[in-house]
N, C-alpha and C positions, 0 to 999 in steps of 0.2 A: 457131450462136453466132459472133459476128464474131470474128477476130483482133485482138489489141490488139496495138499497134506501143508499142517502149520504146523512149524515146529515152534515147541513151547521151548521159551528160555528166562532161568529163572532171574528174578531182576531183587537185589537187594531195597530197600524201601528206606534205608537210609544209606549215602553212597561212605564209602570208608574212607578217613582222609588222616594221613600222617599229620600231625604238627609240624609248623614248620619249623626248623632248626633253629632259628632263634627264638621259638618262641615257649616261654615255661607251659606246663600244661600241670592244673589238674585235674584229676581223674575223677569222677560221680561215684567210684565209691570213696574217695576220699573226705576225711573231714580235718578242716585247721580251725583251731582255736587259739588266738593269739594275733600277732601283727607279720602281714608280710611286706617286706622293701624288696622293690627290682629294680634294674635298669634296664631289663628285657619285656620285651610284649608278654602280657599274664593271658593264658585260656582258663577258664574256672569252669569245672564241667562239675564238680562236687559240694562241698556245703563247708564255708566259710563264715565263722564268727570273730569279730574284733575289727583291723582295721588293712586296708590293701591301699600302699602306696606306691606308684610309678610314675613320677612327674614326669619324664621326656617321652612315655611312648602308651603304651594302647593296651589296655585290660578290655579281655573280653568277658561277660558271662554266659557261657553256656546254655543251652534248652533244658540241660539238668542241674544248672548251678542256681543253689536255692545260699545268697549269702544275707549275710545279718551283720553288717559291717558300712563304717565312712569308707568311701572311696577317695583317689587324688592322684587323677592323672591328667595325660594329655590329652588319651579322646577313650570315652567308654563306651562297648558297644554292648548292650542287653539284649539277650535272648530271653533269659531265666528271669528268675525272680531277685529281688534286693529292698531288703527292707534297713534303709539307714541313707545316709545323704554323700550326694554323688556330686564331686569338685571337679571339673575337666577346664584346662586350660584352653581346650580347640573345639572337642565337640562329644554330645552326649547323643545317642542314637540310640533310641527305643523299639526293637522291630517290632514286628505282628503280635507275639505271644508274650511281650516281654511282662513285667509287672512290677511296677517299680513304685512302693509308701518311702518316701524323705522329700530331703527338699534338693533341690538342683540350680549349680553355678558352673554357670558354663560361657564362652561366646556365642557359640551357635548349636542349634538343638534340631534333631528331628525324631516326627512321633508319627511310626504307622500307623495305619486304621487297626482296630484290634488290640493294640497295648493299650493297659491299663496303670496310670498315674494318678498320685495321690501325693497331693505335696504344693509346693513351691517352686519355681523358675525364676532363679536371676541372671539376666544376663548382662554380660561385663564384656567392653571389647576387650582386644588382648592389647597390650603395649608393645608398637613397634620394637623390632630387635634393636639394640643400637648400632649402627653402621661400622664398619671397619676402622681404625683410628687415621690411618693413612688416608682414607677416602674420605672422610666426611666432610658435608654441605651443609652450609648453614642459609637456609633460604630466611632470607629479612623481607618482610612486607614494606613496599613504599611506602610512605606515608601521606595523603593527601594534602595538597598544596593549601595553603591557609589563603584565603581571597580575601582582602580590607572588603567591609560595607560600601559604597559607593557613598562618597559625601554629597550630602544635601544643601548643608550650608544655615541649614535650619537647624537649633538644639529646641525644639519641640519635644513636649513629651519629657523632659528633666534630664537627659540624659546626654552623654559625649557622642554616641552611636547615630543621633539625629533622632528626629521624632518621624508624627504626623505630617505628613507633605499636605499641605490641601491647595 
């Protein structure tokens, strides 16, 4: 039987991946000290002190983003570490490795096996958007039909409602 030859091919161990164009990146070796506001999706791969706001969309923290900062967006997703309290309007998502000391407000939350939390969880639903002005319904509940007591004929008991029948 012949020998089969394997050819080795070398495989990177982390896969390489562009940011996507809308989305800010920083960098692991980067550090901010101070407050950042976006209205684009945040990647934090480096070390972040003070406060990161994006209320309409999606901050990520990185497998190297070590931040010390409130968060306040729409949905945050933890890789890294975060030591300070994290506000999401839609959802807070803690993978495998993440690690997160504050407290947490959120709708809805999910927590891998493996991330560690230290803190608080409130959860708050979100308030319907309001509807269109042109379109809106206003749904009114029936209101349940009021029945008289059935007359007895007897004021039993002290009262106009009838009493004790015996």
């Amino acid at each position: 039987m012949p020998e089969q030859k394997k050819e080795f091919v070398p495989v990177a161990t982390t896969p390489f991946r562009n940011p996507e164009p809308d989305r800010n990146f920083i960098g692991k070796a980067v550090r901010v000290v101070g407050q950042i506001f976006t209205r684009e999706d945040l990647y934090v791969d480096g070390d972040v002190e003070g406060t990161i706001e994006s209320l309409d969309t999606r901050i990520t923290i990185g497998t190297n983003g070590r931040v010390q900062a409130s968060i306040k967006a729409r949905e945050v997703v933890i890789l890294g570490q975060i030591q300070g309290d994290v506000e999401a309007t839609d959802k807070v998502d803690l993978r495998k490795d993440a690690k997160l000391v504050g407290n947490i407000t959120t709708a809805r939350i999910s927590i891998e096996d493996g991330a560690v939390f230290k803190g608080s969880i409130d959860i708050r639903k979100t308030e319907p958007k309001p509807a269109a002005a042109g379109s809106a319904t206003v749904a009114v509940p029936a209101a349940a039909p009021v029945v008289p007591a059935p007359s007895t004929g007897s004021t039993q008991g002290g009262g106009p409602q009838g009493g004790i029948r015996r």
